[in-house]
N, C-alpha and C positions, 0 to 999 in steps of 0.2 A: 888344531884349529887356530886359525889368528886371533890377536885379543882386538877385540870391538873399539877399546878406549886408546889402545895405541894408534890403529890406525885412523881413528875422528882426528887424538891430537894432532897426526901426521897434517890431514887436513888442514888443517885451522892455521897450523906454524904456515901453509902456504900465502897464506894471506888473503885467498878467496872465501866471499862469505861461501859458510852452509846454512842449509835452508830446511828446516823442520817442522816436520807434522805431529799435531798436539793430538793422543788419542785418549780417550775416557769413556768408551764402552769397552766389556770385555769380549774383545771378537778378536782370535785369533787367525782367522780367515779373511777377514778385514786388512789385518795386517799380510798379510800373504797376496791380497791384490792390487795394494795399492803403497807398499810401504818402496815397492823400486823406484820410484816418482821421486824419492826421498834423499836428502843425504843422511841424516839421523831422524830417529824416532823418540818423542815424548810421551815417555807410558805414566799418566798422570795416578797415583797412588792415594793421592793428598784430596781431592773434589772428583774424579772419577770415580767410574763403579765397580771399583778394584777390589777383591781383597790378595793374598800373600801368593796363591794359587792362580788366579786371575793372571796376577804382577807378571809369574814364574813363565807362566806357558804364553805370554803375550813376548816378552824376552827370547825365545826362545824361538818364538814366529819372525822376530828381526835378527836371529841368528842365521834363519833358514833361507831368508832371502838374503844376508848376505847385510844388516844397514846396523850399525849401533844403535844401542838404546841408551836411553836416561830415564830412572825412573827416580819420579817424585817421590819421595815420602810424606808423611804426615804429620811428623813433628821432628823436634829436635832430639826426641828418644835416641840413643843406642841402641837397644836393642831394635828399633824399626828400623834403623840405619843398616844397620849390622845385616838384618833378613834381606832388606834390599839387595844388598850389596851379593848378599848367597848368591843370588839369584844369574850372576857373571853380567853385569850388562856394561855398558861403556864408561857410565858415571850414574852418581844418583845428584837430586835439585833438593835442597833442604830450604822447607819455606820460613819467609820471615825472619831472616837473619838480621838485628840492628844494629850489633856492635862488635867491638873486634873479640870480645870477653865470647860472646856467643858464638863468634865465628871459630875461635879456637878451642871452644869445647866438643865443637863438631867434628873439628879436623881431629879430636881424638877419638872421635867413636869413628872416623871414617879411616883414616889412617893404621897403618901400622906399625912398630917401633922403628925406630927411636923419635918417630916423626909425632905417633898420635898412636892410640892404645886399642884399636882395632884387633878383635877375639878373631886368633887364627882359624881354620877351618871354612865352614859352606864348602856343602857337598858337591854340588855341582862346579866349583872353582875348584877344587880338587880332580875330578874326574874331569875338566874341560883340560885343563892348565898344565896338574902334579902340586905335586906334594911343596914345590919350590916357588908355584905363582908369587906369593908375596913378598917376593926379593926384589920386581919388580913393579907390585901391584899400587903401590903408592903414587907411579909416575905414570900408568899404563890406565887407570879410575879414575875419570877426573870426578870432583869434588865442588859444586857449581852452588851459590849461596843465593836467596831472593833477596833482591833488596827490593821491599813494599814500603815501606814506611818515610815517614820525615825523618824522622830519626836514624833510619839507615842512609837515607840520602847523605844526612850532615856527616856521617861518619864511612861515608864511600870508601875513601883514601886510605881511613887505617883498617878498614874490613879485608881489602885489595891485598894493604901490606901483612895480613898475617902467613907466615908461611903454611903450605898444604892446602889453601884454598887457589885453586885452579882458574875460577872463574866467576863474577858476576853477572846476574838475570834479573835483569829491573820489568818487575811485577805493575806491568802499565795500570789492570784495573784495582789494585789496593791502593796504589798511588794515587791515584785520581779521584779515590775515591775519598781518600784523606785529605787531599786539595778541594772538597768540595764539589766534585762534579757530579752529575747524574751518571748513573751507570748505562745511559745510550745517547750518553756525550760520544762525539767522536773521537779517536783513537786520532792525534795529529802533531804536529811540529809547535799549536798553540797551545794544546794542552799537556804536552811531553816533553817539547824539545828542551828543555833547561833540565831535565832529570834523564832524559838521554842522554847527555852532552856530557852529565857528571858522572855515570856513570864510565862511561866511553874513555872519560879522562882518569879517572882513579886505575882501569885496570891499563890504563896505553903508558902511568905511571910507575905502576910497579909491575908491567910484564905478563899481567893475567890477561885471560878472553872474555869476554863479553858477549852477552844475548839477551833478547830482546824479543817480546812476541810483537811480530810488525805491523798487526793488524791486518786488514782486507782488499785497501786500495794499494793502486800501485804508486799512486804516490807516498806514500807511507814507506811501503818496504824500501822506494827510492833513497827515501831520505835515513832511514836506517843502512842504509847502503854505503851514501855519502859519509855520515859520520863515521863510519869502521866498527861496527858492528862485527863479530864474527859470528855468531849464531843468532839466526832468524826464525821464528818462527812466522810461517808464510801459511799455515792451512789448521783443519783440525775437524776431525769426523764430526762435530757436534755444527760445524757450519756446514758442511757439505750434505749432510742427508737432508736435514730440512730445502735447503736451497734445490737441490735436483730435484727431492720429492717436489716441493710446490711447483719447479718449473714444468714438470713429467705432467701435474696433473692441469696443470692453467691450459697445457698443449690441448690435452685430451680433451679437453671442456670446448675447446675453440672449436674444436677441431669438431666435436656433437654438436656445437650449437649452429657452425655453417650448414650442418647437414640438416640440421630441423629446419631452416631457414630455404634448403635446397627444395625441400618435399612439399612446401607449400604450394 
């Protein structure tokens, strides 16, 4: 079987954004209809309605079709990192990361030696891989950090430079929300662009990829585009059912109320 996280990296070293869907119900059929749309999947662990079995078998629905995953976790535990990680998926998202102290405690629960202190085994990384995965699994997982906070912002640059973190993910709504904004503020270059821009720059500084959920319009994802952004999140099941449902049933409503309007 190929590994997931090798071939995202592969992606991403092209230089082309990828473009990902944020999922937070547990439907692995969901994933199986719609995850080819995709170039990676975000199996959120951390505010989804995840739990470890959920995580497993939603991973394993973006195995099937073919798309890498990343799955979120919940904290900065090891041991949650670790179960993530069982699980084979392309990378995991650790939220809330501020400082380079916390970022490199991660990269030890995520990592393997000499890099970081990651407990060998997970069964299924075994029976996917063998028994040798982890000769390569340091470079082949990526390792992707939140930066939500002020405090992570200011310290962008030495998060980026710690070795073993992979990538930064600037968490638009804890940011904004620590900027004071309403949380159905819009998602824009007015309220983000100076914390895109820092983040965009710490990891184009020391080498790392970058992502970003792009929000809804196209000019948003535009300008996530423009900056060099390498992961985008462009969609995410929690926007799409409400929106086709209401649109499905506005239809159907019109569409009865012409007819009561016919029969008159």
């Amino acid at each position: 079987m190929s590994i997931p996280g090798r071939s995202l990296r592969t992606a991403l070293e092209s230089g082309a954004p990828q473009f990902g869907l944020c999922i937070m119900y547990p439907c692995p059929g969901e994933l199986e209809r719609i995850a080819p749309d995709w170039d990676w999947l975000w199996i959120d662990g951390q505010h989804g309605e995840m739990g470890y079995q959920d995580v497993l078998a939603m991973v394993r629905a973006c195995d099937h079709v073919g798309k890498p995953a990343l799955v979120r976790v919940a904290s900065h535990d090891s041991g949650r990192i670790g179960l993530a990680l069982d699980t084979a998926p392309a990378g995991v998202i650790v939220p809330l990361v501020d400082t380079p102290e916390q970022a490199r405690a991660v990269v030890r629960a995520a990592k393997f030696p000499p890099l970081g202190g990651r407990s060998y085994a997970g069964r299924r990384t075994v029976d996917l891989h063998g028994r040798l995965f982890c000769e390569t699994a340091n470079d082949d997982v990526l390792l992707i950090v939140q930066i939500e906070s002020l405090l992570a912002i200011d310290n962008a640059e030495a998060i980026a430079a710690v070795p073993g973190v992979d990538a930064l993910f600037l968490g638009p709504d804890d940011i904004m929300l620590r900027r004071g904004f309403t949380m159905n503020t819009a998602r824009s270059k007015d309220s983000l662009g100076p914390d895109m821009r820092a983040v965009v720059a710490a990891c184009r500084k020391h080498g790392k990829f970058s992502m970003v959920s792009g929000g809804t319009t196209s000019e948003m994802i535009r300008h996530c585009v423009e900056l060099g952004f390498h992961m985008i999140v462009a969609g995410g099941d929690i926007r799409f059912l409400p929106e086709a449902s209401k649109s499905a049933s506005k239809e159907a409503r019109e569409v009865a109320g012409q007819f009561a309007k016919g029969t008159r």
